[in-house]
C-alpha positions, 0 to 999 in steps of 0.5 A: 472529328478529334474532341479537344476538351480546351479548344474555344468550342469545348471550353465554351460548352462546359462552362455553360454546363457547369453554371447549371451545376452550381445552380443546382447544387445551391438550390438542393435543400437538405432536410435532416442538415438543420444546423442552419435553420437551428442557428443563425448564420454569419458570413462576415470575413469572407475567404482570407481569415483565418480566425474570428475574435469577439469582445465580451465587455462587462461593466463593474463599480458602485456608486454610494451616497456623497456629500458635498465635499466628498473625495473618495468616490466610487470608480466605475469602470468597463472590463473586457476580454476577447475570445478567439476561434480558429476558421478551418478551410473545407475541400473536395471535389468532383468531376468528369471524364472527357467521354462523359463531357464529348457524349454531352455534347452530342446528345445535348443531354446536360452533365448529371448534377449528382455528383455537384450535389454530392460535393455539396453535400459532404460540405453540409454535413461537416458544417452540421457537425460541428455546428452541434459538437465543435471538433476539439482537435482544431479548437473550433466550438460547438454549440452542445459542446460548449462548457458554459452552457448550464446542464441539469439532469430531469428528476425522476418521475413517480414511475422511478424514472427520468425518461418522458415515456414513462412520465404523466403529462404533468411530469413532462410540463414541469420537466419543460417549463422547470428547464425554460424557468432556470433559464429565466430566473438564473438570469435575473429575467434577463434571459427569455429562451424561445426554442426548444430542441427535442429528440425525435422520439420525445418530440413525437410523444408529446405531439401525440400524447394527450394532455389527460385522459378527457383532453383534445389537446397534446401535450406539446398543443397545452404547453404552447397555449400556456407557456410564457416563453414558446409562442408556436409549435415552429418553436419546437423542433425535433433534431437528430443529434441530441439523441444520446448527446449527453453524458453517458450517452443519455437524450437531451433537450435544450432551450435557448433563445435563438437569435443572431445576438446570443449565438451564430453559425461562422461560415465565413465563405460558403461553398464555391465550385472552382474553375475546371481543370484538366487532370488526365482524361478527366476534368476536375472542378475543386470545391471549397468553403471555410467554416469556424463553428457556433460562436455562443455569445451568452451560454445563459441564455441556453440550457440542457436538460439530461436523461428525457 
């Protein structure tokens, strides 16, 4: 019998197929891609924008004390200004030869699913990226990357040097809760950063170190317990990309508050399998996403920490 890969059967038949790809492909979960879990995730626009603007308003004026027939009072007024981020489209594909599609549907096996995931995944990985160092050749920002976010470098320890595995516990808790502290009093306390990132090394170090020599408690267990601003363990997460993130490629920790009103991940369309299409001996399904990186709307409320 001659295999049509379009006729009602053969249409109807991948189709089917290619729902469980998509189902599959969206259900694959990516442990070492936390841009995502790191930061809070907006999907607002869908497909068709091009840019995302937000407004930052600022109130300014006094006011004084008056008497009765005062005609020069104080003008208190609002100032503004918009801040806009170009939304790039991501793309690719993947794909099966018409062998692969008949030898399926004989056999009754489903088409492998790696390659959906693959697609998927490629997606993933550019989102990651960005997500932490913004692509400045399409003006879109990331969130190490962004100027305004206050950076410190960590003071030496009595040992000579910056780096926690040549400090004691106690230079480690005051290099820790120094960078929640600038966070909190260069704010005026109007800012209260509740996640700390550390490289994975760091982050082992303190999580098996204990906190003295007749202590049961690690260091990262001590600090949780007494910290006025981390409230769990969750609340501090070792994360690939901060090794060598700084400058002259030194690791960097960095506290912020991680909630969708001081920052947010843009990912205006997420990743979607287009209809199948006949390309030769082939049929490829594109795939596409739009993304505009981690919009920042209050730097204060985060801080770098260098050389750890």
């Amino acid at each position: 019998m001659k295999f049509k890969m379009l006729d009602d059967v053969g249409s109807m038949f991948f189709q089917r197929e290619l729902e469980l790809v998509k189902t599959s492909s969206y259900d694959t979960l990516y442990a070492d891609l936390i841009a995502r879990n790191l930061f809070p995730v907006s999907n607002e626009g869908g497909l068709a924008i091009q840019t995302i603007t937000y407004r930052s308003y600022d109130k300014v004026g006094a006011a004084k004390l008056i008497n009765g027939y005062a005609k020069d009072l104080p003008r208190a007024d609002v100032g503004g200004k918009e801040i806009t981020i170009p939304v790039k489209e991501i793309g690719n594909s993947y794909g099966y030869t018409i062998r692969e599609i008949a030898a399926s549907q004989m056999t009754g096996r489903s088409l492998d699913t790696a390659r959906a995931g693959a697609a998927r995944r490629a997606h993933e990985e550019i989102i990651n990226d960005v997500a932490f160092n913004g692509r400045a050749d399409a003006g879109m920002p990331g969130f190490l990357s962004n100027p305004n976010i206050p950076t410190i470098t960590v003071v030496n320890g009595a040992g000579g040097t910056p780096q926690f595995n040549t400090k004691t516990p106690d230079e480690i808790l005051f290099d820790i809760n120094d960078l929640f502290a600038d966070v909190f009093q260069n704010t005026k306390m109007k800012e209260r950063a509740d996640t700390l990132l550390l490289p994975p090394n760091q982050w082992s170090y303190i999580s098996s170190t204990p906190r003295s020599g007749n202590s049961d408690k690690t260091i990262l267990k001590w600090i949780i317990e007494n910290s006025p601003f981390l409230t769990s363990e969750d609340s501090v997460i070792p994360v690939n990309e901060l090794v060598g993130a700084g400058t002259a490629g030194v690791d960097i920790m960095v506290a912020y508050t991680r909630r969708p009103d001081k920052l947010q991940l843009e990912i205006p369309y997420e990743f979607t399998s287009l209809a199948p299409q006949e390309s030769g001996l082939e049929i490829e399904i594109p795939c596409h996403s739009t993304l505009g990186g981690v919009n920042v709307y209050y730097p204060m409320s985060a801080a770098i920490a260098e050389d750890i």
